[in-house]
N, C-alpha and C positions, 0 to 999 in steps of 0.2 A: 560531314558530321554523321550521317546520317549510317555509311558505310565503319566507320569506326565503330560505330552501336554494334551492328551486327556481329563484327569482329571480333569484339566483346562478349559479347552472348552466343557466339556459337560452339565455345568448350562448353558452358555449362548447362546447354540445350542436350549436345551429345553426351553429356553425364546422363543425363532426366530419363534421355528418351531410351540409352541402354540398361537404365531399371537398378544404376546404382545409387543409393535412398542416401538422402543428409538428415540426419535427425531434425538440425533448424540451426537456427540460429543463434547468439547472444549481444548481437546490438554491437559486433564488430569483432567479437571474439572468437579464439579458433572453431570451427565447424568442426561437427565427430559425426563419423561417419556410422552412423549406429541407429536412427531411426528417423524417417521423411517425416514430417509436417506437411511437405508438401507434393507430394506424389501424384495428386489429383490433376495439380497444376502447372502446369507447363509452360515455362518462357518461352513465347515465338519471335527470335531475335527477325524477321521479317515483318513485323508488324509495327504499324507508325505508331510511335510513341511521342514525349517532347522532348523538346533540348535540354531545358534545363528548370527545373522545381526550386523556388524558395517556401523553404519547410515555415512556415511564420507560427512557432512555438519552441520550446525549450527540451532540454532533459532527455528522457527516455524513451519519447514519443519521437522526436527529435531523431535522435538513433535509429530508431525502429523504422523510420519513413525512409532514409537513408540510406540504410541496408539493403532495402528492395528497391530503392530507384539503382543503388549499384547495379543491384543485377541486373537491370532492365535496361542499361546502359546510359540512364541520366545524370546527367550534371547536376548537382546540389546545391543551394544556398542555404547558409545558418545566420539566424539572424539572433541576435544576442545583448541583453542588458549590460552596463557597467558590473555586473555583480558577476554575472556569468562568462567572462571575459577568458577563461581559461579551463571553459563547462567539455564535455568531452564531444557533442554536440556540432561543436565550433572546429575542434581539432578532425573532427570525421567526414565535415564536407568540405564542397570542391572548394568554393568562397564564404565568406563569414562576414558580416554589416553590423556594425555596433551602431543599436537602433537608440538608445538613451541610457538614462539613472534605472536604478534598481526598480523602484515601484513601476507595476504593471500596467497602470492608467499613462504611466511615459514612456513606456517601451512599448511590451506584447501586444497591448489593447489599442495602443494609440496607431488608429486605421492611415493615417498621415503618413507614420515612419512609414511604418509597411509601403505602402504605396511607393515612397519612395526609394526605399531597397529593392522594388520591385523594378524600378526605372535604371537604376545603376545597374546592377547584374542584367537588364533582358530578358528576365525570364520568363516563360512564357504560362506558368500554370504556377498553382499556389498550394499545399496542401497545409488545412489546419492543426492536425491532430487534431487531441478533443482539448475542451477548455478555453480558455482565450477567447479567437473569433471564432470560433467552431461553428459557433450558431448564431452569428450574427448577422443578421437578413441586407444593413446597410454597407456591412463589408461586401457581401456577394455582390449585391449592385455596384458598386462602385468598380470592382473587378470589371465584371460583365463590360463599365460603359467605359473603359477602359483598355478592353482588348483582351485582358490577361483569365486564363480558364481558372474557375475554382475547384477545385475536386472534391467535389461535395455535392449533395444536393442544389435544387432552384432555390432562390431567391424566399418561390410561394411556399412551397414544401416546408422551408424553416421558417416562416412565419406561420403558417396553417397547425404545426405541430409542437410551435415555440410557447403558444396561446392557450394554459390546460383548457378555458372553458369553449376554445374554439377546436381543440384537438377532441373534443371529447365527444363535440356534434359529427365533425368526419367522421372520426371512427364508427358512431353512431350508424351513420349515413354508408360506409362500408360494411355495413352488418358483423362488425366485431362488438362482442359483449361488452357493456360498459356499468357501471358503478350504479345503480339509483341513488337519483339524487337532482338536485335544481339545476338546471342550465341554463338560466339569468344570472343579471348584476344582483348581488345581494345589496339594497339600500343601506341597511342601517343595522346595529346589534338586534332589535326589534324583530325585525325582518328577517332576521336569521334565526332565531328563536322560532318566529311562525315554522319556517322553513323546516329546522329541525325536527321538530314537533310530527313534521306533515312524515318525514323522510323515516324515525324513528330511531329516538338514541342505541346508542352512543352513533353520532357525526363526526368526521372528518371535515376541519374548516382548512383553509387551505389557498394562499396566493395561487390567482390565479396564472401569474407569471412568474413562479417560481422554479424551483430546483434546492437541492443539496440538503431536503432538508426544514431549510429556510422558513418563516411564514407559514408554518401545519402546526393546529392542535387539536387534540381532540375532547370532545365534548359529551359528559355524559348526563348534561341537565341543563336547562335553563340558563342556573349563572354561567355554568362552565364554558355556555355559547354566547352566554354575553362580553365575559372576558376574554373566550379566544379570539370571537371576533375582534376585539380592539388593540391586543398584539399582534395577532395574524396580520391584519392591514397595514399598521404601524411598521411593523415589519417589512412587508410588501412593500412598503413607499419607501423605505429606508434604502431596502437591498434591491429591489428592479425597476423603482422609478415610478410602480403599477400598484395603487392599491384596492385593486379588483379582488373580491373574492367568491370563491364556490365552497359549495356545501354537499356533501356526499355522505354516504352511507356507511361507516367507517366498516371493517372485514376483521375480529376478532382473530389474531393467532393466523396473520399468511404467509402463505412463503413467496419473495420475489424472484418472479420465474419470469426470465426476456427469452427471446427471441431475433436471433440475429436475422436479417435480410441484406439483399443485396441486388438493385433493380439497373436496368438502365435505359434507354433513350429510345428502345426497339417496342416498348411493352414489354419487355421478360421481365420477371424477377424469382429468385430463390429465398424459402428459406434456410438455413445451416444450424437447425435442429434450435435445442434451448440450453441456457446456463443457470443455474441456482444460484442464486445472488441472495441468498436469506440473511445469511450470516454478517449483522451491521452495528457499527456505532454512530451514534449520530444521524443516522438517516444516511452512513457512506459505507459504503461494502469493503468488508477486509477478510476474507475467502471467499473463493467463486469457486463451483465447477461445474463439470460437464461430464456428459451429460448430467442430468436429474433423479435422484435416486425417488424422487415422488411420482413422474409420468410413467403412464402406458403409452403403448403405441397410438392408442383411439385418441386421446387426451393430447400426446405431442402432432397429432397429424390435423386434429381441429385447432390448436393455440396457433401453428406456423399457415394453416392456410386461411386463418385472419387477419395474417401476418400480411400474407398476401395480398387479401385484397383492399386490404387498408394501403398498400405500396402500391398497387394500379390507380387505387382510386384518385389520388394525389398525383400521378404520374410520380412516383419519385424512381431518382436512379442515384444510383451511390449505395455504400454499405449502411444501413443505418440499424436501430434496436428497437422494438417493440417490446416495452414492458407490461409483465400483468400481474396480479397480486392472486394467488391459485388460492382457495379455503378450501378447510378440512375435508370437505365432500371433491373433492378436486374441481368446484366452479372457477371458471377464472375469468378476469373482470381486465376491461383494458386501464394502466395506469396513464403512461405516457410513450410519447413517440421520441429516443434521442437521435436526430439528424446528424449523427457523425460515428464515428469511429470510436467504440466504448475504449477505455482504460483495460477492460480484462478480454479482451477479443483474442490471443492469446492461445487461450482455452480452447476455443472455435476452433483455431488453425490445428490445431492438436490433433482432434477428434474427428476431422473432416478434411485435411490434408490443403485447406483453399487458404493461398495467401493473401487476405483481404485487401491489405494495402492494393496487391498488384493488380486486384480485381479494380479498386477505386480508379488505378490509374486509366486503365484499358478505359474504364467505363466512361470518365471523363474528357478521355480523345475520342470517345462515339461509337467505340467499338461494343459488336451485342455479346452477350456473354455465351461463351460457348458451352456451360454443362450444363443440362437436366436436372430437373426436380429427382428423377430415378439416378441421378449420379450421384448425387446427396447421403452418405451413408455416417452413420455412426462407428468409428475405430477406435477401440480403447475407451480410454479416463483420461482426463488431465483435472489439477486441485491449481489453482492460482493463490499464492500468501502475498498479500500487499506488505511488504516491508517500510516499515515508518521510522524516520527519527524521531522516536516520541516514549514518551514514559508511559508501560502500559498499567503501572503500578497507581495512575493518576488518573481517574475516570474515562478507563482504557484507553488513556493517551493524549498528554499533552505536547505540544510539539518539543521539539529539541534541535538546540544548533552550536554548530562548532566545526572543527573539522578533521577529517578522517585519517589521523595518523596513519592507520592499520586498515588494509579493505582487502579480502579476498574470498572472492567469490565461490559457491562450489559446482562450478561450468566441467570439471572432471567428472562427476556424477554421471552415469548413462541418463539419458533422456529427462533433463532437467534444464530446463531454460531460464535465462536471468536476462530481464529487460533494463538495462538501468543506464543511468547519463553520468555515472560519477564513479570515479575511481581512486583509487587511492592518494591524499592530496588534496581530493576536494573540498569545499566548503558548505554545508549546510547550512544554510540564510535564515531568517525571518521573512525572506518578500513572498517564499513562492509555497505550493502543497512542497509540505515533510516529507514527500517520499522515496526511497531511498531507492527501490526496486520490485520490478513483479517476479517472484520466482515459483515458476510453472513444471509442476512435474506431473510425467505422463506415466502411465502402466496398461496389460490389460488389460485389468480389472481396478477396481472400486480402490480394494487394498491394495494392491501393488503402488497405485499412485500414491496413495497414504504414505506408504512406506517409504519409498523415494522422496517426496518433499520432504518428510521425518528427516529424513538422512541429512537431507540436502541443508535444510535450516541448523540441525548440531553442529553441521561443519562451515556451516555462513559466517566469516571473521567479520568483526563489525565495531572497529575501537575510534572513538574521538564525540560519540555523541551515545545519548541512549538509543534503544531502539524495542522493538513491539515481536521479537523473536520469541520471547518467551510467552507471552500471549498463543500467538500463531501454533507454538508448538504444541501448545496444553490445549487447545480446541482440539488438534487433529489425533490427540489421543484423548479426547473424552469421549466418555460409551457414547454418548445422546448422538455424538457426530459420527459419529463409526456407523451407528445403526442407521445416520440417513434420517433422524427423531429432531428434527429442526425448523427453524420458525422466524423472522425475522423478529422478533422477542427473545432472542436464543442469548444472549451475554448476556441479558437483564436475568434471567432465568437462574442461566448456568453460575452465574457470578452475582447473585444478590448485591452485597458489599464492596462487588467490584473487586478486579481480579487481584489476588494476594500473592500469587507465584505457585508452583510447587512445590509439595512438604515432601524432601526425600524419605524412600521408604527404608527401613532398616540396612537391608541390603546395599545398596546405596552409599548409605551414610558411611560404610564400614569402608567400600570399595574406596572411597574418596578419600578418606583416613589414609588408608592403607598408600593411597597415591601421596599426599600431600608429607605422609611422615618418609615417603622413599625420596622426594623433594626435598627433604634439609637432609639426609642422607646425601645424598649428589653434590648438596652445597658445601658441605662438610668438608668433601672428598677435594674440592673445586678450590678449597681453602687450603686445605691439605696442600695438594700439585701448587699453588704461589706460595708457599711457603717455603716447602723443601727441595730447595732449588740446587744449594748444595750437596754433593753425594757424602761428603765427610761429616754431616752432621744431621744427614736427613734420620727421621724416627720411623719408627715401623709404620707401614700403613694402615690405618684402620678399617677393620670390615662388621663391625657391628657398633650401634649406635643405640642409646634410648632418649626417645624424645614425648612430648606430650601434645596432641592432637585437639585442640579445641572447636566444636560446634555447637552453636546455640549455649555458650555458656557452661557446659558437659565434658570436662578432660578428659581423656583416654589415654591412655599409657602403650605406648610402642615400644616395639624391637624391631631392631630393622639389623639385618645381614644381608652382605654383599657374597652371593652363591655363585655365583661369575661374573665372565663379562660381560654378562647380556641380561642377567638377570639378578633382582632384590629378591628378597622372602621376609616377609612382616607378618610378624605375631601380633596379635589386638585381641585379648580375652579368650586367650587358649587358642584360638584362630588362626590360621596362617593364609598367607595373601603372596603368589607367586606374579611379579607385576616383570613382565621386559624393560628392558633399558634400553628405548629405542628413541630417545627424542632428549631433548636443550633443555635446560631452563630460559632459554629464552624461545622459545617455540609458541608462537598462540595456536597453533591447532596440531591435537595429538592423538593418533590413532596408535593404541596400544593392548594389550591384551592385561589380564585378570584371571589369574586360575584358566587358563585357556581360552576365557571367554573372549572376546573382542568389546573394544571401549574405546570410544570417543568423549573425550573433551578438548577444554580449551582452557589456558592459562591465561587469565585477563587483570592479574594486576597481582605482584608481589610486592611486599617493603622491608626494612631492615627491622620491624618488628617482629616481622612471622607473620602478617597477615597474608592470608592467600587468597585470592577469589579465584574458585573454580565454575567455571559456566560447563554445566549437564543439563542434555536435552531441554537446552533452553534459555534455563535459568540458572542465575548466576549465585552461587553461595558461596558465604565468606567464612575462613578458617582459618584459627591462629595455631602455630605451630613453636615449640619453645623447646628448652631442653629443660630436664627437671629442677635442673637450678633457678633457672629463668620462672619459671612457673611457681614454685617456693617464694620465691621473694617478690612476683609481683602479687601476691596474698597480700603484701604487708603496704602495697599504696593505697591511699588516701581514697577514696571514691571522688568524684567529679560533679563539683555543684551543677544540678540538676536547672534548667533556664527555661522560663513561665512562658512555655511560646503561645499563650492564649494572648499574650501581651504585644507579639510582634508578629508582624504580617510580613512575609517573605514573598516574593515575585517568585508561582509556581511553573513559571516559566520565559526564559526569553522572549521581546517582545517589545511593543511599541505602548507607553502609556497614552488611552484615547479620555480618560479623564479620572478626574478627583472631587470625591465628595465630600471633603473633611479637611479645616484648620486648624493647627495648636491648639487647641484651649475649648474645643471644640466636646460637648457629650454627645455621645455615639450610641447606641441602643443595640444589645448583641441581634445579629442578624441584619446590622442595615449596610450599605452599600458604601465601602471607604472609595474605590476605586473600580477603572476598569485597564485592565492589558490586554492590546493584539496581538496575534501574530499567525501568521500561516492562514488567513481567512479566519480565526479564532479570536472568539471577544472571551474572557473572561471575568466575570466581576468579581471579588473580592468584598466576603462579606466582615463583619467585628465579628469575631468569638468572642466576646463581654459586651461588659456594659462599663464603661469607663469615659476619661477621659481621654485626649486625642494630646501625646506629648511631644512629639515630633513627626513632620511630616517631610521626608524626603524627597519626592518625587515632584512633578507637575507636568500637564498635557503634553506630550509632543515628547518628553524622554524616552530613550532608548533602556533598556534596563536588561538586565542577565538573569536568568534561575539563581533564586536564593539571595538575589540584593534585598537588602532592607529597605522595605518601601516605607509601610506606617510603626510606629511604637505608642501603645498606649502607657501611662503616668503610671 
């Protein structure tokens, strides 16, 4: 077995070691030889490694762990729900264990299956990703008494750092900066109040065994901490089982700034600089990057060698993240410790060339790490865009599910990476996180990567479900983020109202015209060729057309001429618009030129009325295109009775209903609580917009429901 490894690994050791660079990776996809990620690090196909890894998680993590045990010459196991039965995951490793049913408490989580997928295949080591059992202290033990290696941290390390108010005295106790604030059990709302009081508003109240979010409010008086505290808790016991809480000094306006580490079993440990993690909904990060356009050198080289010694302190060995919350003055305060493998690590390998996974592994077979704190350097930018199936149009993003008629990726891009588990075919669920993919662009500078993700995301094909591209896009071209003027408040800020799209600019609007009226041009022509199939009766071919261009309600009047074969020329208010004819009307991604310029878009939905959605940088707008008769005579229909949706409550999303507060006959008070729908870890409740009666009620506990089913109607 062991000699097969080697044999394996010693083409792509003598690639590494003669200096010819792979950009990276894509989770199985072709390699472009255009820039390392990993230069720094080196596979030494002579060093023991194991036989064989079951990956015990899903997706794109899934992929990712994969990829590098290939190289490293290990055997794989995927282990897999009834949902995810044909996940790409499953298709990419050596064997695959179908561990139960869709929900995660009978599959991923349940430590049983695992165990025994781990008994079938033999394998000798286990790696979590993050989520799932990532951080669970009773799965490690049971590994451990078992035989089987975890690749991860100890047992203590994930309970020491799983615990905020016990993570917050080690850190303490490692002389990393921490929070003022109380580091007892808070008794009682009472008692929280004193607390407050002492610490000085506004507080941060806050499960003690939390994450995501979950269980935090903050409080800027008296009541505010008498009632956080009672959801907080509430909370707490709902979501970890713990309704412990602490109380802290809340940090006005921070930015969340980690700290990647990565220790092992010798005493060493590194840390792999910082990522900017400000940018969040929900309390969950949806851009990351790297470096930080807020640190100095003084400030990065005290935040990572706290980093440090809080990873001595604890003996930890494994990759893990120190999170801190930096204030305007650039103090930075420790938040928490995550024991595993972040979601956006990614970024790290970018900028520092270390492939963490492969460090996880070495470090987990006992091996001491071989680089230097002075080998550690910063190269380039890399921007991480969390890609969602979700509507970013719905309190930036409710989930979305269905499945992926159309997927393609833009892995052709130079030095752009896409992490993802799902390709064309696939199904996006209700069981598991929305998301779709991490796409990571590097440059060497700040802009460069800007500009590259920019690209990257316009030419992201992405059909069967919604998705949060448009969001993604309009961050990385708003000044505040260009300037590096960011804050983990940053969408509340930027998007008051919650983000509405972008309003094309004059320019723009004309360009799109100009495309959309050379589009029934083409169809015209396309009608023309099936018609006149006969040469004895065929009619001259047409090369100029007029048609009328609708946006927002605004006709516009076209000319459109066919100047060859390769090119239209359209008039729009004295204007002319020279566009190539280089792409289908059945084409979803279209790179074309404008008066010379260069233009990407995409064609994402046409019908037999003339509707057209065009998706530009980003965002998708919709335009109706007619001929002048068409547009004449629909003057003369009817308008379209207008429907009182204060009256009907639509399911804003996919999802599992978890209850119903409301019968037929029932008075409802506008603002009270008709229901609630899951889905993707998401509760949402559903308030009455009136004050009515309750006339029909569709639904009850335990339905599965669609975006836009009719849940409640009031009378």
């Amino acid at each position: 077995m062991h000699k097969k490894r080697v044999l394996r690994q010693l083409f792509r050791t003598k690639v590494f070691q003669n200096g010819i660079k792979f950009r990276g990776f894509t989770t199985g996809r072709v390699l472009c030889l255009d820039h390392s990620i990993y230069f720094k690090d080196k596979f030494d196909p002579t060093e023991s490694t194991f036989d064989k890894i079951l990956i015990a998680n899903r997706g794109e993590i899934a992929c990712r762990i994969i990829e590098t045990a290939r190289k490293m010459g290990i055997k794989t196991v995927a282990v897999y729900s009834v949902a995810d039965r044909n996940s790409r995951h499953v298709k990419l490793a050596d064997e695959a264990i179908c561990i139960g049913p869709p929900l995660a408490a009978q599959s991923y989580i349940n430590i049983d299956k695992i165990m025994a997928a781990i008994r079938e295949t033999n394998a000798d080591a286990v790696h979590p990703g993050y989520g799932f059992l990532s951080e669970n202290a009773a799965f490690v033990a049971r590994l451990k008494k078992e035989g089987v290696v975890f690749i991860g941290p100890t047992t203590e390390s994930i309970q020491g750092m799983g615990d905020k108010l016990e993570s917050k005295k080690l850190a303490e106790k490692a002389g990393v900066n921490i929070i003022p604030g109380f580091d007892g059990i808070i008794r009682d709302s009472h008692h929280c109040v004193t607390i407050a009081r002492e610490i000085g508003y506004p507080v941060m109240i806050k499960a003690s065994a939390g994450g995501g979010g979950k269980g935090m409010r903050i409080a800027n008086n008296d009541q505010e901490a008498i009632e956080g505290f009672k959801l907080s808790s509430q909370e707490a016991a709902s979501s970890f089982g713990d309704d412990r809480i602490l109380v802290e000094k809340f940090i006005k306006n921070p930015r969340h700034i980690e700290i990647q580490i990565i220790g092992d079993s010798h005493n060493n440990a590194l840390y792999l600089n910082e990522r900017e993690c400000s940018i969040q909904r929900r309390n969950q990060k949806v851009v990351e990057e790297a470096p930080s356009t807020y640190l100095d050198a003084a400030t990065r080289k005290a935040m990572g060698e706290q980093a440090i010694s809080l990873c001595k302190n604890i003996n930890y060995s494994s990759a893990g993240t120190v999170e801190f919350l930096v204030d305007e003055n650039r103090n930075f305060y420790f938040l928490e410790m995550n024991t595993r493998l972040q979601v956006e690590h990614p970024i790290t390998e970018f900028i520092t060339g270390i492939d963490l996974v492969h460090q996880m592994i070495r470090v987990a077979k006992g091996h001491p790490l071989k680089l230097k704190q002075d080998d550690i350097s910063i190269e380039g930018w890399a921007i991480e865009c969390r890609v969602y199936a979700e509507d970013p149009y719905k309190n930036f993003g409710l989930p979305s599910v269905g499945l992926l008629h159309s997927y393609q990726e833009p892995t052709a891009i130079p030095s752009i990476r896409c992490d993802s588990g799902i390709e064309e075919g696939s199904e996006i669920s209700i069981y598991y996180d929305p998301m779709i993919c991490k796409l990571v662009g590097y440059g060497k500078t700040r802009q460069e990567a800007i500009e590259k993700t920019r690209t990257a995301l316009d030419s992201y094909v992405i059909r069967g479900v919604s998705h949060n591209i448009s969001l993604l896009r309009d961050i990385l071209s708003e000044p505040n983020f260009q300037k590096g003027n960011i804050n983990t408040n940053y969408l509340s800020e930027i998007y008051p109202d919650g983000f509405q799209g972008r309003p094309l600019n004059a320019e723009a609007t004309n360009n799109l015209t100009a495309l959309v009226s050379m589009m029934y041009a083409k169809l015209e022509l396309r009608h023309w060729d099936n018609i006149n199939t006969d040469d004895a009766l065929m009619e001259a071919k047409p090369e100029q057309w007029r048609c009328a261009v609708t946006y927002q309600e605004s006709p516009v009047p076209c000319v459109v001429k066919r100047t060859s074969q390769q090119t239209f020329k359209i008039t729009i208010n004295d204007q002319e618009y020279t566009i190539e004819d280089n792409f289908h009307l059945s084409s979803n991604l279209v790179h074309t030129k404008i008066n010379g310029q260069p233009l990407t878009f995409q064609i994402v939905h046409k019908d037999w009325m003339g509707n057209v959605d065009i998706s530009f940088e980003g965002t998708t707008y919709r335009f109706r295109v007619n001929s002048e008769k068409e547009l004449e005579y629909s003057s003369l229909l009817p308008e379209k009775p207008k429907i009182n949706e204060t009256k009907i409550v639509f399911a804003p999303m996919p999802g599992l209903v978890k209850s119903v507060n409301c019968e037929v006959g029932d008075e409802m008070m506008e603002g009270q609580e008709l229901c609630v729908v899951e889905a993707m870890k998401m509760q949402n409740s559903l308030l009455a917009a009136m004050t009515g009666k309750i006339k029909t009620v569709n639904i009850q506990p335990g339905d599965t429901v669609s975006e836009d089913d009719l849940l409640v109607e009031f009378a």
